[in-house]
C-alpha positions as CSV (number, residue, x, y, z in Angstrom):
1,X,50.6,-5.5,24.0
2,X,49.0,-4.5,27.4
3,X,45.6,-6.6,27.1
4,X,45.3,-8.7,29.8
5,X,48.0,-7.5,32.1
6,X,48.0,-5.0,34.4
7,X,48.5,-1.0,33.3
8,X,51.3,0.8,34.3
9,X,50.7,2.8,36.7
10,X,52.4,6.8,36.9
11,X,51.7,9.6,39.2
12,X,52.1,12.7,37.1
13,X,50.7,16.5,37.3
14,X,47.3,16.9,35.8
15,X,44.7,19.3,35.3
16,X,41.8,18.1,37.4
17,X,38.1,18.9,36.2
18,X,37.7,22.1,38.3
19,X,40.6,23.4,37.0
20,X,43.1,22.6,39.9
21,X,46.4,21.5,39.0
22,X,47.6,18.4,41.4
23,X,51.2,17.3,41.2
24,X,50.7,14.0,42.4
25,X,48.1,12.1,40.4
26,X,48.5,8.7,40.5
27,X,46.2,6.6,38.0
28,X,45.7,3.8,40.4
29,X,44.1,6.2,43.3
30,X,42.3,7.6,40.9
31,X,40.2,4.9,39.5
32,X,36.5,4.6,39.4
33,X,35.0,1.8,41.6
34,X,34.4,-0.8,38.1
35,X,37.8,0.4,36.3
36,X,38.7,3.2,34.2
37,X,39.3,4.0,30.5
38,X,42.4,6.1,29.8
39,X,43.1,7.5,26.7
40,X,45.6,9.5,24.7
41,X,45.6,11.8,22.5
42,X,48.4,13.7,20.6
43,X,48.8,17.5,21.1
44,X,46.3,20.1,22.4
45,X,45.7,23.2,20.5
46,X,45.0,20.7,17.4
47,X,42.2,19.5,15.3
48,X,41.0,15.9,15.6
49,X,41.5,15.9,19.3
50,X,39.1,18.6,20.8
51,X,36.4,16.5,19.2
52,X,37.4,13.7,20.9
53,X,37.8,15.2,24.1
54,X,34.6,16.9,23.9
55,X,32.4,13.6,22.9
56,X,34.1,12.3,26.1
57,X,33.1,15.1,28.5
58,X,29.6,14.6,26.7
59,X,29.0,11.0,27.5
60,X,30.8,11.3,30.8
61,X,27.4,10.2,32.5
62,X,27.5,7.5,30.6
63,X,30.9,6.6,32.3
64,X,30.2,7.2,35.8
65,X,26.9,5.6,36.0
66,X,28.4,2.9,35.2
67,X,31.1,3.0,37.9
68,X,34.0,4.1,35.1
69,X,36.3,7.2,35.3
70,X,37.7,8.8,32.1
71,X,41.6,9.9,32.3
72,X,42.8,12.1,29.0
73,X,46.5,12.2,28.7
74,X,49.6,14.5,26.3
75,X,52.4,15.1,26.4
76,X,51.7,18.8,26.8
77,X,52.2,20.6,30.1
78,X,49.6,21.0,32.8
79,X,49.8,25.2,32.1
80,X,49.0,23.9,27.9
81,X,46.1,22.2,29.4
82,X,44.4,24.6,31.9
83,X,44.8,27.3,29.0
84,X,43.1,25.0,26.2
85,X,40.5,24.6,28.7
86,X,40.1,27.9,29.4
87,X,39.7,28.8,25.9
88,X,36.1,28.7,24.3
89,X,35.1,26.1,22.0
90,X,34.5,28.3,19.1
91,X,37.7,29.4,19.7
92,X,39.2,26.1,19.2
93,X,39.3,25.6,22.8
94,X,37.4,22.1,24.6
95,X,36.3,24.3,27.4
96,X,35.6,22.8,31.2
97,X,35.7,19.2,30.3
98,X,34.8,17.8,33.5
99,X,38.1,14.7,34.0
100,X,41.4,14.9,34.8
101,X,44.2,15.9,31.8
102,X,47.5,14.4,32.1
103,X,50.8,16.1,31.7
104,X,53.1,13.4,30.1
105,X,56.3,16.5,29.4
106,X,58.5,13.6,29.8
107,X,56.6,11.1,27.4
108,X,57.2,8.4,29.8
109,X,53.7,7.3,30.5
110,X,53.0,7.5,26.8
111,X,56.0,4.9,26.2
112,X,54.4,2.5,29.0
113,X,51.5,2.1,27.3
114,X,53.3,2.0,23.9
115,X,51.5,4.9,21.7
116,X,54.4,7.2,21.1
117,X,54.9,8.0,17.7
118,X,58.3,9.1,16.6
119,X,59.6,9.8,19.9
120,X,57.5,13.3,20.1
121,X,53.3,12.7,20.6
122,X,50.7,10.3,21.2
123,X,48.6,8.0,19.5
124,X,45.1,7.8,20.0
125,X,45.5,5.1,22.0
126,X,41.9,4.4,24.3
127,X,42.6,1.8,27.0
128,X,39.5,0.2,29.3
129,X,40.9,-0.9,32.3
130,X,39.1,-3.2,35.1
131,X,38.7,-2.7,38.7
132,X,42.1,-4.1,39.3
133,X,44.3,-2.3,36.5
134,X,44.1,-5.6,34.1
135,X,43.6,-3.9,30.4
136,X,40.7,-5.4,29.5
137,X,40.2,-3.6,25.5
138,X,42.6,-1.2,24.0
139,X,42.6,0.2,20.4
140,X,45.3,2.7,18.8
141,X,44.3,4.9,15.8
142,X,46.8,7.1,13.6
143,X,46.8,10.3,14.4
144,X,44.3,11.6,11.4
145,X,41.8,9.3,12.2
146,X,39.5,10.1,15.2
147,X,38.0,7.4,17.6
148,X,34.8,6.3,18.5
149,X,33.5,6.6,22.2
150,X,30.5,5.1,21.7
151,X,32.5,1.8,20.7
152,X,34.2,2.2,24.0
153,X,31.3,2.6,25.8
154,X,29.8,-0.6,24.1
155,X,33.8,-2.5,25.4
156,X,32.4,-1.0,28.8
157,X,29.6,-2.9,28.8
158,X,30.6,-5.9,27.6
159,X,33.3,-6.0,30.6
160,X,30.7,-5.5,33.1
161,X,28.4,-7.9,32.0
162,X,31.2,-10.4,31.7
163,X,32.5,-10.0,35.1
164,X,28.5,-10.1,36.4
165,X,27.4,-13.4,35.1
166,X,30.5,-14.9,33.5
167,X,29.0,-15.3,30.5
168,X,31.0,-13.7,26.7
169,X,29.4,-11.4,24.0
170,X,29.3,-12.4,20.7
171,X,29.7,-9.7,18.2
172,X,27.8,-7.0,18.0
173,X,27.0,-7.4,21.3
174,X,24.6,-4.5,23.1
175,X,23.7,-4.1,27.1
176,X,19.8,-6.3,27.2
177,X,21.3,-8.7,24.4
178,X,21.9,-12.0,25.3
179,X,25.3,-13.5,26.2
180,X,26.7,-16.8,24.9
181,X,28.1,-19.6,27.4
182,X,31.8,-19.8,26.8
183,X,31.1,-23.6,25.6
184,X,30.4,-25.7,22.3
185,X,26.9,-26.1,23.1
186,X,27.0,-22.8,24.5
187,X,28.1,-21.3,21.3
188,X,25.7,-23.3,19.1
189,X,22.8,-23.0,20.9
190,X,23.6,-19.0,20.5
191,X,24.4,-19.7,16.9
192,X,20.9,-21.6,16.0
193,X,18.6,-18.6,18.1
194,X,20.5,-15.8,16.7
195,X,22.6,-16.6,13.6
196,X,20.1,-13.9,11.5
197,X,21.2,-11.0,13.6
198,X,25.0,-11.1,13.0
């Protein structure tokens, strides 16, 4: 269970978003300047994951405005990676998604962060990391069941706005809703305003 500690950090090859392949890319040098969500995913050339990887690249404003880099990570090669983005999307390719891809060939970063199934692929393990590494939100689906980047986007903002005014969301909670005091009164005087919307 890596929420609230730091992540383990790996230096790895990966497929950068403009298609060059670095040998040396090390997670903690590559983080953006409010954190970083990592996420997993279990083979390319498959069927769940190009949707996931594509929603990413879509929302990836949506990231980096808010200070957040987006790391996808296999345990296919770098060469399985540049060629599935290479290869059109209606050709079941995810075409020039625009972060870095991972190469995890030895399935050691994968066993860090405790998604590898069976000893041969990934979870769909999505990890939000702070600033300074510490795993703020992490979830882990099966391997049929496809994740939901809006949700992580949501975790995102929750973090920030937590970290900005020290203040917790209650459930549900959306950036411009109103945060809760982490105290009794705190917590009932959120209760009695807004007990109707949950």
């Amino acid at each position: 269970m890596l929420v609230t500690k730091k992540a383990p950090n790996f230096t790895a090859t990966a497929v950068l978003g403009d298609n060059q392949i670095v040998e040396n890319f090390n997670l903690y040098e590559n983080f953006g300047e409010k954190g970083t969500v990592i996420f997993f995913y279990p083979l390319d050339f498959t069927f769940v994951c190009p949707s996931e990887i594509i929603a990413f690249d879509k929302r990836l404003e949506e990231f980096t405005s808010r200070g957040i880099n987006v790391i996808g990570v296999s345990v296919d090669s770098q060469f399985s990676h540049f060629a599935w983005k290479n290869t059109p999307v209606n050709q079941g390719g995810i075409g020039q998604v625009r972060f870095p891809l991972v190469a995890d060939l030895s399935k050691q970063i994968s066993k860090d962060f405790d998604v590898l199934f069976d000893e041969s692929v990934a979870l769909r393990g999505s990890f939000l990391l702070d600033k300074d590494g510490t795993v703020r939100h992490a979830v882990i689906n099966d391997l049929p069941l496809g994740r939901n980047i809006d949700e992580m986007i949501r975790m995102i903002d929750t973090m920030l706005f937590t970290n900005e005014y020290g203040e917790v969301c209650p459930a549900g909670w959306k950036k411009g809703d109103e945060g809760m005091k982490a105290s009794t009164s705190g917590v009932a005087e959120y209760l009695n305003k807004n007990a109707d919307k949950l």
